[in-house]
ZAMARGU-4260 file (C-alpha; in steps of 0.2 Angstrom, whole numbers, plus 5000, padded with zeros to 4 digits):
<rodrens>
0) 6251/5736/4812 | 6257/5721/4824 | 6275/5726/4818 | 6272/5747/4822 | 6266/5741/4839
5) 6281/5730/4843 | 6293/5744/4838 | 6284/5757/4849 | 6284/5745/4862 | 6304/5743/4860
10) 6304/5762/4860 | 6295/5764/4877 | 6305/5751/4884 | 6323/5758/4880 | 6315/5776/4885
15) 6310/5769/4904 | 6329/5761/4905 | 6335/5776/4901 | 6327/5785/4912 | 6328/5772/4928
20) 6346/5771/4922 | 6346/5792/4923 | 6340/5792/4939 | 6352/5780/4947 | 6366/5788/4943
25) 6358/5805/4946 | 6354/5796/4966 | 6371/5791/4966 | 6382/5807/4962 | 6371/5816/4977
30) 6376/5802/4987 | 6393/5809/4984 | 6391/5824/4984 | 6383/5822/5001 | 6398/5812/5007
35) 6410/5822/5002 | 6403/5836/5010 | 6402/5825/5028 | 6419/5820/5027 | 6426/5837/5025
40) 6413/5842/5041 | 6424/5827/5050 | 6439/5834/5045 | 6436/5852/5051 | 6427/5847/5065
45) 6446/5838/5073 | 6455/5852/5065 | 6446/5869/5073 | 6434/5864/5084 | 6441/5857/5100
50) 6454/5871/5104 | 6458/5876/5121 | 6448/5891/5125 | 6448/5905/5139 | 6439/5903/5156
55) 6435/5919/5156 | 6426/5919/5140 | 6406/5922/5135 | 6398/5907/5132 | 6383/5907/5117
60) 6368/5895/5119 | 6365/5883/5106 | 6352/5871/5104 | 6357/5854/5107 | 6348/5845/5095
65) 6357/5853/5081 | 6372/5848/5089 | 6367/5831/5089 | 6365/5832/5071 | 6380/5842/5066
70) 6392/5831/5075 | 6384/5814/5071 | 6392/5817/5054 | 6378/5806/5048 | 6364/5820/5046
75) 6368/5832/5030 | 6357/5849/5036 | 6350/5848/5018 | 6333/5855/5026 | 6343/5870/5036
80) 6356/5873/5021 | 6336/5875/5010 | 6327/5886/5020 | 6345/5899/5021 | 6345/5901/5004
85) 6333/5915/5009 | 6336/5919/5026 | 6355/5916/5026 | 6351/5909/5043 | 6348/5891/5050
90) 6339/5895/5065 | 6329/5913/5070 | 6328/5917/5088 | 6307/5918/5089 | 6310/5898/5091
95) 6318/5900/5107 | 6310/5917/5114 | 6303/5918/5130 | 6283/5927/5131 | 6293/5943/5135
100) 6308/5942/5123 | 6319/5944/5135 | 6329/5929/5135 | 6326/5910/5130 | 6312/5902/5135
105) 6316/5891/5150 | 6312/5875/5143 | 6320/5879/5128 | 6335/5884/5138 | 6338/5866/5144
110) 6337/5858/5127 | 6355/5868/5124 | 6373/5867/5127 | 6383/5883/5131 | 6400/5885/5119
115) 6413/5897/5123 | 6415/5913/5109 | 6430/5905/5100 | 6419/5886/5099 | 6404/5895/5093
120) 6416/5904/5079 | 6423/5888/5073 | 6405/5880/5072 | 6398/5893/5060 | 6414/5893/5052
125) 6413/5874/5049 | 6395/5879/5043 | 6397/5892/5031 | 6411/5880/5023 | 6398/5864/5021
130) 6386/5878/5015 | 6397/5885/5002 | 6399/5864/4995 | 6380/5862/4996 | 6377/5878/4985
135) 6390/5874/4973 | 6383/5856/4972 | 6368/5863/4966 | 6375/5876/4955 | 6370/5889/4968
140) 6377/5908/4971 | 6392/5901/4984 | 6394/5918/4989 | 6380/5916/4999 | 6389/5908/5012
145) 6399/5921/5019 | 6387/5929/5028 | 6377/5913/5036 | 6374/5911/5053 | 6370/5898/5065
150) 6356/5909/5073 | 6352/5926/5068 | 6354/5931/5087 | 6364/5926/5098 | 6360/5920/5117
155) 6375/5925/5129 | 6376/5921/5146 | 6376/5934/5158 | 6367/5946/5145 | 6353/5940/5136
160) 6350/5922/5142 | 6338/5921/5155 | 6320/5932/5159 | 6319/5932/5175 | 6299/5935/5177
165) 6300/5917/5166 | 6313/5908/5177 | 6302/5911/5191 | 6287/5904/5183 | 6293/5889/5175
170) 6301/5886/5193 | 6288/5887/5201 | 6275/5878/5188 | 6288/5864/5190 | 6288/5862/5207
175) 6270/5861/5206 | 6270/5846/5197 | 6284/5838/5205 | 6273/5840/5222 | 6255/5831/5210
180) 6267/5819/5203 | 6275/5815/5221 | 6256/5813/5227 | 6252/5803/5211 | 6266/5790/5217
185) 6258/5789/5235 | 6244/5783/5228 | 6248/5771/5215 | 6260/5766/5230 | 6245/5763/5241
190) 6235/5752/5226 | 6248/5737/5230 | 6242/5719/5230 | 6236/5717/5246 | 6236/5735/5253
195) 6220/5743/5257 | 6210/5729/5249 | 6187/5731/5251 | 6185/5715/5253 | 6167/5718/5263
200) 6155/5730/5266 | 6156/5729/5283 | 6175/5736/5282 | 6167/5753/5283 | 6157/5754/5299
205) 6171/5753/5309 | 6179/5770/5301 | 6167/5784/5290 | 6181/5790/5282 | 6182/5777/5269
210) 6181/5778/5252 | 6178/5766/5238 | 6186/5764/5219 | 6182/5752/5207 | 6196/5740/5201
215) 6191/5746/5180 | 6200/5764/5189 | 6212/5757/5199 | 6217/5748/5182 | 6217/5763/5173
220) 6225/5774/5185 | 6240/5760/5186 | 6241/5759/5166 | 6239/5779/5168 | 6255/5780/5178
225) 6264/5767/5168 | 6262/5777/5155 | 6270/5795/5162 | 6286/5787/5170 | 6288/5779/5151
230) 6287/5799/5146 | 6298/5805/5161 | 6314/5791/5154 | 6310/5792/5135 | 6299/5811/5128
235) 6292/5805/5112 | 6301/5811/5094 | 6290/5825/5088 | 6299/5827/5071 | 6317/5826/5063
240) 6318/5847/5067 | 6309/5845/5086 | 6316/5833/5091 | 6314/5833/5112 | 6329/5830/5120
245) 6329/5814/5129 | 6342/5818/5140 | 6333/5832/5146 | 6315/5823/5151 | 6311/5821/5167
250) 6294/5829/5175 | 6296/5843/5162 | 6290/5833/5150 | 6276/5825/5155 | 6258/5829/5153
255) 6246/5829/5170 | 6231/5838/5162 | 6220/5823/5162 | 6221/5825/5183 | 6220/5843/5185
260) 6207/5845/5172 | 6216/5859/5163 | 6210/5864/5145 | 6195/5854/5149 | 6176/5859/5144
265) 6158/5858/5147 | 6153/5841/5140 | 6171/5834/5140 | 6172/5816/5138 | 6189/5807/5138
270) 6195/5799/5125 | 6210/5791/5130 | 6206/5784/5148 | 6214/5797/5157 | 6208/5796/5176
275) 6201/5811/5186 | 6207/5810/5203 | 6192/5822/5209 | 6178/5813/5203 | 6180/5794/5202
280) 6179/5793/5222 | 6162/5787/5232 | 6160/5791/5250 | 6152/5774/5256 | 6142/5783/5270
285) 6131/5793/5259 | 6123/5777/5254 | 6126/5766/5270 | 6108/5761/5269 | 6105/5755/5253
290) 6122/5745/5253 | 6120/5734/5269 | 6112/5721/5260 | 6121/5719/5244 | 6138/5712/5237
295) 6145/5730/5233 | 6156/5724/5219 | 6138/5715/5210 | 6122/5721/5201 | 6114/5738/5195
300) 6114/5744/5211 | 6134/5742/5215 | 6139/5761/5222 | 6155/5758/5213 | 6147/5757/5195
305) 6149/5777/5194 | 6167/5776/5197 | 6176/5771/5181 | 6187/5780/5169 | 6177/5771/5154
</rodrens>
């Protein structure tokens, strides 16, 4: 018995080397077939790519992430080359449609590069070559690859780009939040060590226009802002294939719902101390009365204990 189980055990050992041994060296011929395949895109990228081209020429939109990944020569597009096995396209154009399909949507539109005709040829050319090896590394159909495309529409300047009633809007929506953000900066400006410091409660009577905040929201709101000039230099990765462009952040990118309520409702309680510009505020002459005679910075009755983003 002791002998059948040292024999099995032998068994089940030489099996697992096998297999461990299998799989090494099924890792390490992707890993050349995958290197093979970037060094022919390096080689054909130098070879066709950068040609002189004609001014006059269309230019085609294409996203820039992809460009960042098709010219590192480090990223093999082994998730695009997957998903065109059935489509026989790397990208569809309801990605980048605008509401009204008339054009790109606007943010979109800056996350891209424009290419003239003859670039744009030699980039799916490129493609369908790398394509081609990818289907015959895994003993695909290569006649597949002939009719890939980048994008199964194309987005051509000075025809189908823009939509106009979508320009206007983002313009607008932007300039919007440019104005907030400009107003948010004012204050945070205005919250300076030393500036516009309540030091007692008698600092009121001389002006009613004051207003109060508590230092726990002037914390927040400086940590707040901290937080969105950090977005405006560096968006956040949302993915290997959504990947925002950080060159193209700026006030596009960042998020100011938490101070003009938007997509808020009834019973909304934050969760990630954001601040409320319109409700964290006191008018100190509503309760001149009741705070003559106290520290208002001390006890249960402090008229700032209200204003907090906790």
């Amino acid at each position: 018995m002791l002998l059948f189980l040292y024999e099995y055990a032998c068994v089940c050992e030489t099996f697992i080397s096998l297999w461990l041994w299998s799989s090494f060296l099924s890792q390490m011929h992707r890993q050349l077939l995958r290197g093979r395949r970037l060094t022919a895109r390096k080689d054909l990228i130098v070879d066709k790519l950068f040609q002189p081209t004609r001014s006059t020429e269309s230019k085609v939109w294409v996203d820039s992430n992809f460009l960042r990944r098709f010219l590192s020569c480090e990223d093999d597009l082994e998730d695009l080359f997957r998903n065109a096995i059935k489509s026989n396209t790397l990208y569809k154009r309801e990605s980048f449609l605008c509401e009204h399909s008339q054009g790109l949507n606007p943010r979109k539109a800056r996350q891209g590069k424009l290419l003239s005709m003859d670039m744009y040829d030699a980039l799916e050319s490129i493609l369908r070559h790398e394509y081609e090896m990818f289907l015959d590394d895994r003993s695909e159909d290569t006649k597949l690859a002939r009719h890939l495309t980048l994008m199964d529409h194309k987005f051509i300047d000075g025809e189908n780009l823009t939509c106009q009633a979508c320009g206007v809007s983002y313009q607008q929506e932007t300039a919007k939040k440019y104005e907030l953000f400009d107003t948010l900066i004012s204050i945070n400006d205005g919250l300076l060590p030393g500036l516009n410091d309540f030091s007692t409660v008698d600092d009121t009577e001389d002006s009613p226009d004051i207003y109060v905040i508590s230092r726990t929201w002037v914390t927040s709101f400086k940590e707040y802002m901290k937080k969105k000039v950090r977005e405006m230099k560096t968006p956040p990765v949302r993915g290997a294939e959504e990947v925002i462009n950080s060159l193209c952040g700026g006030i596009d990118v960042v998020d100011l719902k938490e101070v003009t309520g938007e997509g808020k409702t009834d019973g909304y309680k934050s969760t990630d101390n954001s601040v409320d510009l319109t409700s964290d505020t006191v008018d100190p002459s509503k309760k001149e009365e009741e705070r003559r005679d106290r520290d208002p910075f001390k006890g249960e009755e402090d008229p700032t204990q209200k204003v907090t983003c906790e």
